[in-house]
VOPAGU-2260 file (C-alpha; in pm, 1 decimal, decimal comma):
REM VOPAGU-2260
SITE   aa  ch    i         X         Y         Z
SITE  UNK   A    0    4614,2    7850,0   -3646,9
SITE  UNK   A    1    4323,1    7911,4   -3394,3
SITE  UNK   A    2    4057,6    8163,7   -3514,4
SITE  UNK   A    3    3831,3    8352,7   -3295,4
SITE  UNK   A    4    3528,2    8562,6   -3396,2
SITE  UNK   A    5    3543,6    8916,3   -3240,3
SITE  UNK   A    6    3209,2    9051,8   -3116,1
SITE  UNK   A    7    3270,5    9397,3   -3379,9
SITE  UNK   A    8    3321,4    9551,5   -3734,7
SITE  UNK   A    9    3541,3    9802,0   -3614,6
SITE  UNK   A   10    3844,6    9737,2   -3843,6
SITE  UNK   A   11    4065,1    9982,9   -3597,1
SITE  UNK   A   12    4006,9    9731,9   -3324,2
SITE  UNK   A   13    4041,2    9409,3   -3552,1
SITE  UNK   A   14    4368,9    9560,4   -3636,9
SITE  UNK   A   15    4524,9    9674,5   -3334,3
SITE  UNK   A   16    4447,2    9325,7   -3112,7
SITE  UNK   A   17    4613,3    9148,8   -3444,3
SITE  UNK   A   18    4892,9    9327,7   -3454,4
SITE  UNK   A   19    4954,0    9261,5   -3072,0
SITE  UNK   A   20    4875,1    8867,6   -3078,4
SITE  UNK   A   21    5066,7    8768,5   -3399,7
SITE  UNK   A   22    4994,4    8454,2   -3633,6
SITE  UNK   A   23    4869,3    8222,1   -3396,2
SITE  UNK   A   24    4529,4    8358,1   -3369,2
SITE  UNK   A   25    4318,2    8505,1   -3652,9
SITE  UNK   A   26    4067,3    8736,3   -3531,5
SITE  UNK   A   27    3743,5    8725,1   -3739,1
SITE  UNK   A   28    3516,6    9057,8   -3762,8
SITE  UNK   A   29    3164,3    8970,5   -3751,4
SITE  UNK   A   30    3125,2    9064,8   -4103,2
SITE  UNK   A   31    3369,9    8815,8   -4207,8
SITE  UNK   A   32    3161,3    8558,6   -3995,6
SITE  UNK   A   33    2841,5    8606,2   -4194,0
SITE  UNK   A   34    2697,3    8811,9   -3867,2
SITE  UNK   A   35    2507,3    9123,7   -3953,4
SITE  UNK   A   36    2364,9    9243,7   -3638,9
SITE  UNK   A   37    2410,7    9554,8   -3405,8
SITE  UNK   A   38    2408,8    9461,9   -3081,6
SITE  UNK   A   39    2328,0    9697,2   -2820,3
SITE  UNK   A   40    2510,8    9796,7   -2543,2
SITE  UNK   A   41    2229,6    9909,8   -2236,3
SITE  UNK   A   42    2452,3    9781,5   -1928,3
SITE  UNK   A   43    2549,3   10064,2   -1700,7
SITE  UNK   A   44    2912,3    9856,7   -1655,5
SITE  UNK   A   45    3178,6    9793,2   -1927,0
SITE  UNK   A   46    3215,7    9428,0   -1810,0
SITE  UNK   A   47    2788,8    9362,9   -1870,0
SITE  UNK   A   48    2853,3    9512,4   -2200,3
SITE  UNK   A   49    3146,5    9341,8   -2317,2
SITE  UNK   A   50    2893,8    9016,8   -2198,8
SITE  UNK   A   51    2645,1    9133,4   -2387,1
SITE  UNK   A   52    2800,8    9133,3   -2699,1
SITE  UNK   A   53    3012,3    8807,4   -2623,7
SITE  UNK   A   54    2721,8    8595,6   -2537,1
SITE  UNK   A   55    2521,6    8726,8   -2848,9
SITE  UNK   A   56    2775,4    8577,5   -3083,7
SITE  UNK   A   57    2799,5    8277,5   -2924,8
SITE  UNK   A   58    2428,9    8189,0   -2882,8
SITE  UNK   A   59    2426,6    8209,0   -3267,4
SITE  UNK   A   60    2703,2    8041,6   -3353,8
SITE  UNK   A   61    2833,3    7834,8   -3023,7
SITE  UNK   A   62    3198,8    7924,3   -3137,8
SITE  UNK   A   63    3485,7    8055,3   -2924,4
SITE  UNK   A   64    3456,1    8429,6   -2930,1
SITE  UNK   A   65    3547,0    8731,6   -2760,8
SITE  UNK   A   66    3424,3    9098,5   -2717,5
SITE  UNK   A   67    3572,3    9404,8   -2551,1
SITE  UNK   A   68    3405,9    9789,0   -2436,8
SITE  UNK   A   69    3605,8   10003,6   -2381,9
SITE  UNK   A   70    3561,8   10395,7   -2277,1
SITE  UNK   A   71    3724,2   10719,4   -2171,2
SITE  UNK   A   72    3656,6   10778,1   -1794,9
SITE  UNK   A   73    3744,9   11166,3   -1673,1
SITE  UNK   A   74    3796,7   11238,9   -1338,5
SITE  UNK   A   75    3653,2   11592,3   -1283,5
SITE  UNK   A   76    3336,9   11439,6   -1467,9
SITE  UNK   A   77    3241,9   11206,1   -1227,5
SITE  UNK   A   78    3361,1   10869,5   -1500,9
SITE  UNK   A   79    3179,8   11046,9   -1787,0
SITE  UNK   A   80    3181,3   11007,4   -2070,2
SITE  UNK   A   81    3227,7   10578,7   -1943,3
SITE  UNK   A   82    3014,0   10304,8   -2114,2
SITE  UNK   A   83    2849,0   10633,7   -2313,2
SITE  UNK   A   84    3192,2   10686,0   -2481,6
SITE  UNK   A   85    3069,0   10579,2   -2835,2
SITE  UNK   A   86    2721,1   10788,9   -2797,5
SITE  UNK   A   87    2877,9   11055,8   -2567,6
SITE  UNK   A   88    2735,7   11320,7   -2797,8
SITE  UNK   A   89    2443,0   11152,7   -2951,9
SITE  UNK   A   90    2374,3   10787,3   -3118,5
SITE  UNK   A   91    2519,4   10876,8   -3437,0
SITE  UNK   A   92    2917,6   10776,3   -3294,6
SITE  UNK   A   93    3027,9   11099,0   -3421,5
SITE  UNK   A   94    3364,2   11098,6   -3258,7
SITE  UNK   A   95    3421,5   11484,3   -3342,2
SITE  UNK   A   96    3151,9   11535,8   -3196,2
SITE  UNK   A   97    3219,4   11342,2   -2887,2
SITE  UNK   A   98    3565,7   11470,3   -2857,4
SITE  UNK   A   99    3422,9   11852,7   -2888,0
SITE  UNK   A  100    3182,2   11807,8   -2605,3
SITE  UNK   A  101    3455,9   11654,7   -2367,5
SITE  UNK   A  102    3626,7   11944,4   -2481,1
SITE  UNK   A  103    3370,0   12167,3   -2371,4
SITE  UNK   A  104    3279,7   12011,2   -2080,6
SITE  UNK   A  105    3637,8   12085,2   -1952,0
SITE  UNK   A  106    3671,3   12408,9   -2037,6
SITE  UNK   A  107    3831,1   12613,0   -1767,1
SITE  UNK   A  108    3846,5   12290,5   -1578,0
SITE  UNK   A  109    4211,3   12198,0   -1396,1
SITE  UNK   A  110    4194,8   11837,3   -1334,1
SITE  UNK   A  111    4219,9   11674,5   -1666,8
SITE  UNK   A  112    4343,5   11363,0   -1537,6
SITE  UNK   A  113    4132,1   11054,9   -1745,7
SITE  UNK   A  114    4182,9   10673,4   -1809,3
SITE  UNK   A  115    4087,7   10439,2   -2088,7
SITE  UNK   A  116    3932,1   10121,1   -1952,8
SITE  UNK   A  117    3893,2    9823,2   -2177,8
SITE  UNK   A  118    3733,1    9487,6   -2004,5
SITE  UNK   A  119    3742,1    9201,4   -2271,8
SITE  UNK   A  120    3489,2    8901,4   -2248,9
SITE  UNK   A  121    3634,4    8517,7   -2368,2
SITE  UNK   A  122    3342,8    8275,0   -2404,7
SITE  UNK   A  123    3602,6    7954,7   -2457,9
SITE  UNK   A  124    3506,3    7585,9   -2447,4
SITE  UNK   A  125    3125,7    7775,8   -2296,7
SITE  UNK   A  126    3313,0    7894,1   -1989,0
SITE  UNK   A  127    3320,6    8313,0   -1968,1
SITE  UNK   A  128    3637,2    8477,2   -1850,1
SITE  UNK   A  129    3706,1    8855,2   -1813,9
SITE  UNK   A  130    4031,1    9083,5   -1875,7
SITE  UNK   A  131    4118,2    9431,6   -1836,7
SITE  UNK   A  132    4314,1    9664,0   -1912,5
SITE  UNK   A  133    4347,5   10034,8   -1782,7
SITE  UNK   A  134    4539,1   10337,6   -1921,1
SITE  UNK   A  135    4623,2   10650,0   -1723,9
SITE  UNK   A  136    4673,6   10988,2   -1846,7
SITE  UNK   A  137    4508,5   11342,0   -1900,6
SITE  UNK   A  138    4301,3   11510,4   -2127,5
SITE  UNK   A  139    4478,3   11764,5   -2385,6
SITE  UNK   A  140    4328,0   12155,1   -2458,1
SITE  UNK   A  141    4341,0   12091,8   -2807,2
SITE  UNK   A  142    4364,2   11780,3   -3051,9
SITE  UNK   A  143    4682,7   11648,8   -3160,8
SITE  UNK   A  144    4766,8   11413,4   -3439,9
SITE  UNK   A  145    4581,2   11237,7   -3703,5
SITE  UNK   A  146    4622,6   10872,6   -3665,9
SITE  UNK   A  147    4435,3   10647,4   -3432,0
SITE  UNK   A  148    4041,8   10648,3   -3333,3
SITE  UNK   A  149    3771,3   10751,2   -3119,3
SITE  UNK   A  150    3931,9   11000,6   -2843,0
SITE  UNK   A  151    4331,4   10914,2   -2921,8
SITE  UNK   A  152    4356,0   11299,1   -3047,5
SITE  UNK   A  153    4272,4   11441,0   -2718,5
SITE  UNK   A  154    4410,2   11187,8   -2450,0
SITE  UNK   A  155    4806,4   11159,8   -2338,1
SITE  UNK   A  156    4901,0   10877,6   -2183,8
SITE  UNK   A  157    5060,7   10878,8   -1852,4
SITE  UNK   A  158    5493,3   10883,8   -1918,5
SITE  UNK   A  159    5438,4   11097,9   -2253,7
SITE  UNK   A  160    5378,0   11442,7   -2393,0
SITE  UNK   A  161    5194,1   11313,5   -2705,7
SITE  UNK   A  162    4826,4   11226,7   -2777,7
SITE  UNK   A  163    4747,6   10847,3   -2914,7
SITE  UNK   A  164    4691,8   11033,2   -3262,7
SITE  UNK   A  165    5047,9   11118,0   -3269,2
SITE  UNK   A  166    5213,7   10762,3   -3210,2
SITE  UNK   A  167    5208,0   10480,5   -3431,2
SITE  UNK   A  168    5069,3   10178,2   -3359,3
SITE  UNK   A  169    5353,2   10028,6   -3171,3
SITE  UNK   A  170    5411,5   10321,0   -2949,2
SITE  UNK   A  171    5045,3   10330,7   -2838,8
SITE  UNK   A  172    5057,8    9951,6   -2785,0
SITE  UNK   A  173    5347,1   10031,8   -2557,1
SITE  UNK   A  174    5078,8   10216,5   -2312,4
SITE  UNK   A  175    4702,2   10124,1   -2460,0
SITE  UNK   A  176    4420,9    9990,8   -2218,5
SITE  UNK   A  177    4352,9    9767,1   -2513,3
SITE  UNK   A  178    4672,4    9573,9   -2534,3
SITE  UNK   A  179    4705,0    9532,1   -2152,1
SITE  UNK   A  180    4360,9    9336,1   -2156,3
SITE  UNK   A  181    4468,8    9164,9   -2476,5
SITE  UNK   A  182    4789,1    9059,0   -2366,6
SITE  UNK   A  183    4619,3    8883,4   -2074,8
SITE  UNK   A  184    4335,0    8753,1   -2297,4
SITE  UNK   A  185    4613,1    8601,3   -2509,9
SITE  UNK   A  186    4844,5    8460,6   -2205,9
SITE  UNK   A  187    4517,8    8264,2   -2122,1
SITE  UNK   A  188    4481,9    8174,1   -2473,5
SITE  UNK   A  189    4838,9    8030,6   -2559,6
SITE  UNK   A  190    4824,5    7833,9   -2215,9
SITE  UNK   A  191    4501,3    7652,5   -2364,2
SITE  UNK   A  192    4671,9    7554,6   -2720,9
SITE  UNK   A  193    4978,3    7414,3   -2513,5
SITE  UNK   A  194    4729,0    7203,5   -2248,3
């Protein structure tokens, strides 16, 4: 089995990219790598971000490792909330709080329409590689559901009526921004073990 450290301690996103790449990879959370940092995230591009955090981890530790920033672009607010999706309402990554100021901001407003964008970086054998993965849909009045993270109770994914909050795992991998960009990450990965 291959492990890869993951640029995050975001247990939602540890286990939603394991689920979707099975037992031939295990993903390691910075915490379980002994790595107790927060990096930031000042790029003004989801790509220089996801860098960011990729080369960080591997300066320390020269290991294979990966990274991935992802955010909520809306239409009718010109990208927003974008690479400011974490800290859309304020540093703290209240997520209610982000969610009720998108909300807001849309009040009244017609087009709805939104994406999630996720751009993963792969430092492997010290060459850098980028995937990504985009998810179309629209923004809902009102939340809906209770499972998932971040914005998943407000956004419905293009070919459904539901919000990410109200589909389990598997259905949202059957849409999600994420697993696009990690199913391409992993086709690039499984081609290396087999060279």
């Amino acid at each position: 089995m291959y492990t890869l450290i993951f640029a995050t301690n975001n247990q939602n996103k540890v286990q939603e990219i394991q689920s979707l790449i099975g037992a031939d990879f295990k993903i390691i959370p910075l915490n379980e790598a002994g790595i107790d940092i927060d990096i930031p995230e000042p790029h003004h591009t989801f790509q220089e971000n996801a860098n960011e955090k990729a080369r960080t981890i591997f300066e320390m530790t020269k290991e294979n490792c990966f990274s991935e920033d992802t955010g909520l672009e809306i239409e009718s607010l010109n990208g927003a909330p974008g690479v400011k999706s974490a800290r859309y309402a304020g540093d703290d990554r209240d997520f209610q709080a982000n969610i009720d100021k998108v909300l807001s901001e849309l009040n009244g407003i017609e087009n709805r329409a939104a994406q999630f964008r996720t751009v993963i970086c792969l430092i492997w054998n010290e060459t850098t590689y980028y995937f990504e993965g985009i998810c179309k849909g629209h923004i809902a009045t009102v939340m809906q559901g209770e499972k998932g993270f971040g914005y998943d109770p407000i956004f419905i994914p293009e070919g459904d009526i539901r919000s990410f909050a109200q589909m389990t795992m598997a259905e949202k991998n059957k849409y999600s921004h994420r697993q696009k960009a990690v199913t391409q990450l992993f086709t690039f990965l499984r081609a290396q073990k087999f060279n």
